[in-house]
MDAnalysis code that builds the backbone (N, CA, C; Angstrom):
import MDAnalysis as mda
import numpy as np

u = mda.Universe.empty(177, n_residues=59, atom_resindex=np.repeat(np.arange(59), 3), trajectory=True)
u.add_TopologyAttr("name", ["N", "CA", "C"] * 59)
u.add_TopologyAttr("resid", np.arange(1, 60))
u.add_TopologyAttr("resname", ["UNK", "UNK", "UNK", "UNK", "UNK", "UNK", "UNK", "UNK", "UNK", "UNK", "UNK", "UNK", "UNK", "UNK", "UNK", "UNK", "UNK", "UNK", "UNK", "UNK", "UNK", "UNK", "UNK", "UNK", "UNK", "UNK", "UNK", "UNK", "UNK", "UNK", "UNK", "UNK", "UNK", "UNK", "UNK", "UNK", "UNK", "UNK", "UNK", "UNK", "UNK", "UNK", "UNK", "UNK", "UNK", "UNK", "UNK", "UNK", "UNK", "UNK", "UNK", "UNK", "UNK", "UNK", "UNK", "UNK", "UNK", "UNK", "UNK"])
u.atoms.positions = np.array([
    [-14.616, -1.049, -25.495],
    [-14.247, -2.285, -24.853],
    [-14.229, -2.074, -23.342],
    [-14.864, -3.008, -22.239],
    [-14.877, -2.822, -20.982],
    [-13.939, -3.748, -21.083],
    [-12.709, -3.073, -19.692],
    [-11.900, -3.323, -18.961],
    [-12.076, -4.310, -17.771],
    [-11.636, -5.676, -17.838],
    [-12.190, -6.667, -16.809],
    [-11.139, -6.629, -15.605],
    [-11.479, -6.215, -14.400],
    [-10.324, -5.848, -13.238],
    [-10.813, -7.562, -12.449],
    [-9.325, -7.698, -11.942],
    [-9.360, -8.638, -10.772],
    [-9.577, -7.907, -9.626],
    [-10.312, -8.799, -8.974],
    [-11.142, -8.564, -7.768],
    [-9.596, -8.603, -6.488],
    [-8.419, -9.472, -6.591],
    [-7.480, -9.195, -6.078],
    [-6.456, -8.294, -5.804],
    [-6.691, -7.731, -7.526],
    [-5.807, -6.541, -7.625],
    [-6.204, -5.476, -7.260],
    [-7.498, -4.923, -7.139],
    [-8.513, -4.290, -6.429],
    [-8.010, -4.515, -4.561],
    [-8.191, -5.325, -4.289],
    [-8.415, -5.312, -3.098],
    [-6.933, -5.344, -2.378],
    [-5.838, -5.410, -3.050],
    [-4.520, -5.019, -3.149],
    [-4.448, -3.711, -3.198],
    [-4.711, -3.154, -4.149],
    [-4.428, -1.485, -4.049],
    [-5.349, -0.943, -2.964],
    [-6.580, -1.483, -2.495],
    [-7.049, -1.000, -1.056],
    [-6.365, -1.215, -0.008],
    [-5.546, -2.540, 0.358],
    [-4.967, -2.377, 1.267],
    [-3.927, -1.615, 1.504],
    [-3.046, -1.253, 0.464],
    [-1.988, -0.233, 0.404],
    [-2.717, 0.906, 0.109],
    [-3.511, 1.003, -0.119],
    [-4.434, 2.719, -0.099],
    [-4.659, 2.924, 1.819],
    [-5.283, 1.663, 2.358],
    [-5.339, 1.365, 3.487],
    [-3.886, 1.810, 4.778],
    [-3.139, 0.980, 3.824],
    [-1.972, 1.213, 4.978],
    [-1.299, 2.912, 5.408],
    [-1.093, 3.527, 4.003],
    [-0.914, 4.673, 3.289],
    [-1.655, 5.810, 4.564],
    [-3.004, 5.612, 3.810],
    [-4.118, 6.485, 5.294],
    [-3.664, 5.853, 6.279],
    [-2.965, 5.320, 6.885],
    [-3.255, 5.084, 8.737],
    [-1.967, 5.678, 9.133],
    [-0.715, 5.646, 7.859],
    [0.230, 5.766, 8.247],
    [0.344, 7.361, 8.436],
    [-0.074, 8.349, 7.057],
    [-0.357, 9.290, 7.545],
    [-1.567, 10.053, 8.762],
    [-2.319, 9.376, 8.970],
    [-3.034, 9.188, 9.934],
    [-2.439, 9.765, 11.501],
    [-1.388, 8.878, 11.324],
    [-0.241, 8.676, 12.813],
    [-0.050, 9.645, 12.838],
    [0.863, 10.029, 11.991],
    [1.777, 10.916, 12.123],
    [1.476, 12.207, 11.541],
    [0.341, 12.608, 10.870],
    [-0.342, 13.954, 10.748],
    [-0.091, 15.114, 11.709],
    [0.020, 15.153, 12.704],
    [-0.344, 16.337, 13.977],
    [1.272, 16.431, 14.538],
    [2.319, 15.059, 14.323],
    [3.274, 15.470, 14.531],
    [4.285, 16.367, 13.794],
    [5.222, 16.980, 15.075],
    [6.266, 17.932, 13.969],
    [7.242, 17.083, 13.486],
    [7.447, 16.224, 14.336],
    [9.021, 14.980, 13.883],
    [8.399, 13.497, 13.906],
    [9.074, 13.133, 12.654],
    [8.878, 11.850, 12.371],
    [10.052, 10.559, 12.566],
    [10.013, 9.897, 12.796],
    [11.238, 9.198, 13.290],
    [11.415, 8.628, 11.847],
    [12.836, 8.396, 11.207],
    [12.697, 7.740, 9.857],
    [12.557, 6.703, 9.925],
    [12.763, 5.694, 11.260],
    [12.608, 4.286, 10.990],
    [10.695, 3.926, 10.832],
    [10.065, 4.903, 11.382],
    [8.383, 5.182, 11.347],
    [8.688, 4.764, 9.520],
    [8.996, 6.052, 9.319],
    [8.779, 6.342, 7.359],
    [8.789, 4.880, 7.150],
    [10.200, 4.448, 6.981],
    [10.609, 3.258, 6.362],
    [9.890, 2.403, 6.793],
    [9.384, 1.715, 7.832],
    [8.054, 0.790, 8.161],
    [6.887, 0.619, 7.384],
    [6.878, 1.976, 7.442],
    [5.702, 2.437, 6.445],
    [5.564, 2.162, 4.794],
    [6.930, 2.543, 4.631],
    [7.051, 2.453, 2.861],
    [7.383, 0.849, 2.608],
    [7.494, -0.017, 3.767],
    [8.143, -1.344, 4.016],
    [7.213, -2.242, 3.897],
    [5.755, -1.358, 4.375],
    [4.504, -2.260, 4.137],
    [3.600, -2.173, 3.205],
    [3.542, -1.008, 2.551],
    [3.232, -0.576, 1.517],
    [3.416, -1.137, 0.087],
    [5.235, -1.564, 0.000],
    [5.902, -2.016, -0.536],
    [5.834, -3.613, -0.894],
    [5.453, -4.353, 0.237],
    [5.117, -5.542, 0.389],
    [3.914, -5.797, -0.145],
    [2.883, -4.887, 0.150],
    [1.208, -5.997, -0.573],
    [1.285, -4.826, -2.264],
    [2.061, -4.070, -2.651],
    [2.356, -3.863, -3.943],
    [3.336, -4.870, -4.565],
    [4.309, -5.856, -4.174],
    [5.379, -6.299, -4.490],
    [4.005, -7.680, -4.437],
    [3.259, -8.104, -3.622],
    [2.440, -8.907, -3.738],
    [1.537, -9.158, -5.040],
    [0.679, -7.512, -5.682],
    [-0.063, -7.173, -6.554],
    [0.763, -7.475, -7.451],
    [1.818, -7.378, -7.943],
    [2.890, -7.626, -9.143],
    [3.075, -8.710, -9.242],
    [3.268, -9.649, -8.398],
    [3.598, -10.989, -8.551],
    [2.573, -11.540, -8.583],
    [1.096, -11.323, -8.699],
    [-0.083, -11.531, -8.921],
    [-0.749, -11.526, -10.415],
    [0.214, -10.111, -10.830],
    [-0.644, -9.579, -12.291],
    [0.550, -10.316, -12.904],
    [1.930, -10.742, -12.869],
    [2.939, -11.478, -13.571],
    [2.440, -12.788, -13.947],
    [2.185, -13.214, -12.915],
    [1.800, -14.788, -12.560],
    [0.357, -14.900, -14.243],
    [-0.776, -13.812, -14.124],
    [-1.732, -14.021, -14.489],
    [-1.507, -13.371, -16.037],
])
């Protein structure tokens, strides 16, 4: 049986694949991270996943 993916939910987990890489991106080369950085980070991450869920609920 093939598995039929939404083209949204797809492009949801890219953008949080997206955000993920830039965030480590930043902050790669540094020794200290500020935690309010982290939490921004896990804040936006959090948001277009909390998006994808209320997407695949809905459907």
């Amino acid at each position: 049986m093939t598995e039929v993916r939404d083209p949204q939910t797809d492009e949801s987990i890219r953008a949080a694949m997206q955000l993920i890489d830039r965030g480590l991106g930043d902050i790669s080369e540094r020794q200290l991270v500020s935690t309010s950085e982290v939490a921004d980070l896990l804040l936006d991450v959090r948001s277009v996943l909390a998006k994808l869920d209320a997407e695949v609920n809905v459907n």
